[in-house]
C-alpha positions as CSV (number, residue, x, y, z in Angstrom):
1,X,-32.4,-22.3,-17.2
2,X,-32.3,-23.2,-13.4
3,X,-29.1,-23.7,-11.6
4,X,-31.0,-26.2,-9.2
5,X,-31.2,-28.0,-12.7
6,X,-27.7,-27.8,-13.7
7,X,-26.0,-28.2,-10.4
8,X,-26.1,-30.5,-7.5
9,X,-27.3,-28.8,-4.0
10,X,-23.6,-30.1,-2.7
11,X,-22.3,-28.3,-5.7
12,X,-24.3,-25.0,-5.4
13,X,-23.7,-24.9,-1.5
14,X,-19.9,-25.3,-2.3
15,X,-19.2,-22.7,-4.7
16,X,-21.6,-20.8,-2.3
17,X,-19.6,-20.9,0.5
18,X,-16.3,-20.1,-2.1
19,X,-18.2,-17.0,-3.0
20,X,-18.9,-16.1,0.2
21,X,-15.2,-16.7,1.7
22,X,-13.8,-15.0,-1.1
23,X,-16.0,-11.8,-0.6
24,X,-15.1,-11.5,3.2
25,X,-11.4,-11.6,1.8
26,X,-12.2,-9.0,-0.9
27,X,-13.7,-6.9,1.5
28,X,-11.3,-6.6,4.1
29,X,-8.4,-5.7,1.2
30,X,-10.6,-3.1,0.5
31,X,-10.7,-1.9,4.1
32,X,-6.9,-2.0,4.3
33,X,-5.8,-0.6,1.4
34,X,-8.3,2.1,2.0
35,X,-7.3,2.5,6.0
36,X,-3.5,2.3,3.9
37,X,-4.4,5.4,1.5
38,X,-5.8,7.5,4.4
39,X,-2.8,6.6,6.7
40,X,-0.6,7.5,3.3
41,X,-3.2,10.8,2.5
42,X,-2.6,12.2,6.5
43,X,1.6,12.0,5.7
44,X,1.3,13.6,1.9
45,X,4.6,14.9,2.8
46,X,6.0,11.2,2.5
47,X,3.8,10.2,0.0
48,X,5.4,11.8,-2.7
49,X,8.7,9.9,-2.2
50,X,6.8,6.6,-1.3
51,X,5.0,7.2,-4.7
52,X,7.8,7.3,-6.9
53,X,9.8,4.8,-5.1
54,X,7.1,1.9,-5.1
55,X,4.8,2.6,-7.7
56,X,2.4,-0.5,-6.9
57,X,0.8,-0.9,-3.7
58,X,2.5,2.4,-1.9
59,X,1.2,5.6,-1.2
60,X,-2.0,7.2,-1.3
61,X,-2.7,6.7,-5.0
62,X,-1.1,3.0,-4.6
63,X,-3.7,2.0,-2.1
64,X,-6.6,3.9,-3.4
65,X,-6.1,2.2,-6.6
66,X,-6.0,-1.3,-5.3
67,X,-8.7,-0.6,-2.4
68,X,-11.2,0.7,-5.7
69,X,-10.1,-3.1,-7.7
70,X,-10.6,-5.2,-4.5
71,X,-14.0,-2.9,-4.5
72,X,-14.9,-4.0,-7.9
73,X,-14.2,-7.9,-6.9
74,X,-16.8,-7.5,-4.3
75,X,-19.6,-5.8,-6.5
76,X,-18.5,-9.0,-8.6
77,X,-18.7,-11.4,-6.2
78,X,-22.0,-9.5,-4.9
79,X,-23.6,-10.1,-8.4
80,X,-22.6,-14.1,-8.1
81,X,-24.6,-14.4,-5.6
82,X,-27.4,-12.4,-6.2
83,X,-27.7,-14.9,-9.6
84,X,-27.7,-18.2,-7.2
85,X,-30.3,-16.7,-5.1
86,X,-32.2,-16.2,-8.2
87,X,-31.3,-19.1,-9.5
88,X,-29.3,-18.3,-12.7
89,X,-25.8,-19.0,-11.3
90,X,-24.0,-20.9,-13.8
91,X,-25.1,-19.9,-16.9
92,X,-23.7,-17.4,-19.5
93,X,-24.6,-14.3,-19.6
94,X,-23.8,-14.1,-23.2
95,X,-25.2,-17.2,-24.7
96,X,-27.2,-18.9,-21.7
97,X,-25.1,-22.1,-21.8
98,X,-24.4,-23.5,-18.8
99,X,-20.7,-22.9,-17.6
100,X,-18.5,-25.6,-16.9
101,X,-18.2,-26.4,-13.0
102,X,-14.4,-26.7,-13.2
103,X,-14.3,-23.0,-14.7
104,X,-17.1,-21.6,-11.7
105,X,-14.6,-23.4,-9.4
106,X,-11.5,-21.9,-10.5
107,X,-14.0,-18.2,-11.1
108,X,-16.6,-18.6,-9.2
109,X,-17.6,-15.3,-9.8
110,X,-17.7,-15.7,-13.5
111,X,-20.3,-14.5,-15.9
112,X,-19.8,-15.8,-19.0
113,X,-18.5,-19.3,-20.6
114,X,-15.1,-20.1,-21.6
115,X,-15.8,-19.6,-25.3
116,X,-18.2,-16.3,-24.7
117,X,-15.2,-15.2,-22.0
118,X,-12.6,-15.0,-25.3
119,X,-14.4,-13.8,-27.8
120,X,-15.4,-10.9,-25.7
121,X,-11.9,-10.6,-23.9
122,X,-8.4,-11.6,-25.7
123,X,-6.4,-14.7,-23.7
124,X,-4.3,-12.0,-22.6
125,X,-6.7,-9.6,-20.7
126,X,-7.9,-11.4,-17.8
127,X,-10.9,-9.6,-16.0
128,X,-10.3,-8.4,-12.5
129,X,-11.7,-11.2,-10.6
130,X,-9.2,-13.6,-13.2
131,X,-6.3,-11.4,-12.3
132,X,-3.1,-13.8,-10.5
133,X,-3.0,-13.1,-7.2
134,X,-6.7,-11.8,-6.7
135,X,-9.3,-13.3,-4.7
136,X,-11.8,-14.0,-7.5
C-alpha cells in the first residue's frame, strides 16, 4: 500500500508542492483573521454593530470563526503530508483503495475515495478543505 507504488515521483513531488502552497495560504488566513478578531476584540464597542451588520467575516466572532476553519485546513493539510512522508498518501482511509489522482489534485488533502467520501458525507456537505472558496 505504498504511494511510491501508486504514484509517479513527478506526481508525488507535484501534489507535494500543492500541499505545501496551499498550507502557507491556510496559514496566513489564519493569522489575519486572528490579527482581524483581536483588532475587532480591542474596539468591542464597535463590534457589536459590525456583528449584526455583517454576520460573516466581521467582528470578533466573524474572524475568530473563520481564523479556527482556516486552522482546521492546516491540521488537514498537516496530516496530508505527514501520510506522503510515510508513504500512505493516496490511499483511503476507509477502504485502502487508492484515490484517483484527478480527485488528490482537485483535494489534495483528501482522506478518503470518492465513493467512501459519499457514503460517509451526503453530496451536499462538503468537508472543510472541499468547501468553495477554501484553500483545500
Amino acid at each position: 500500500m505504498s504511494t511510491q507504488r501508486y504514484l509517479s515521483k513527478r506526481s508525488l513531488d507535484r501534489l507535494t508542492r500543492q500541499l505545501m502552497q496551499r498550507r502557507i495560504s491556510a496559514a496566513e488566513m489564519v493569522e489575519s483573521f486572528a490579527s482581524e478578531a483581536r483588532e475587532a476584540h480591542v474596539t468591542a464597542d464597535n463590534s457589536d454593530r459590525l456583528d449584526s451588520e455583517f454576520p460573516i467575516g466581521t467582528g470578533s466572532e466573524g474572524s475568530f470563526a473563520l481564523a479556527a476553519n482556516a486552522s482546521v485546513i492546516v491540521g488537514e493539510i498537516d496530516c496530508a503530508l505527514s501520510r506522503v512522508a510515510s508513504g500512505v498518501y493516496g490511499h483511503c482511509q476507509e477502504c485502502g483503495e487508492t484515490i484517483p489522482y484527478k480527485r488528490l489534485k482537485a483535494v489534495p488533502a483528501t482522506t478518503m475515495c470518492f465513493v467512501c467520501r459519499n457514503r460517509t458525507h451526503p453530496l451536499n456537505t462538503p468537508s472543510v478543505t472541499e468547501k468553495k472558496g477554501v484553500p483545500a
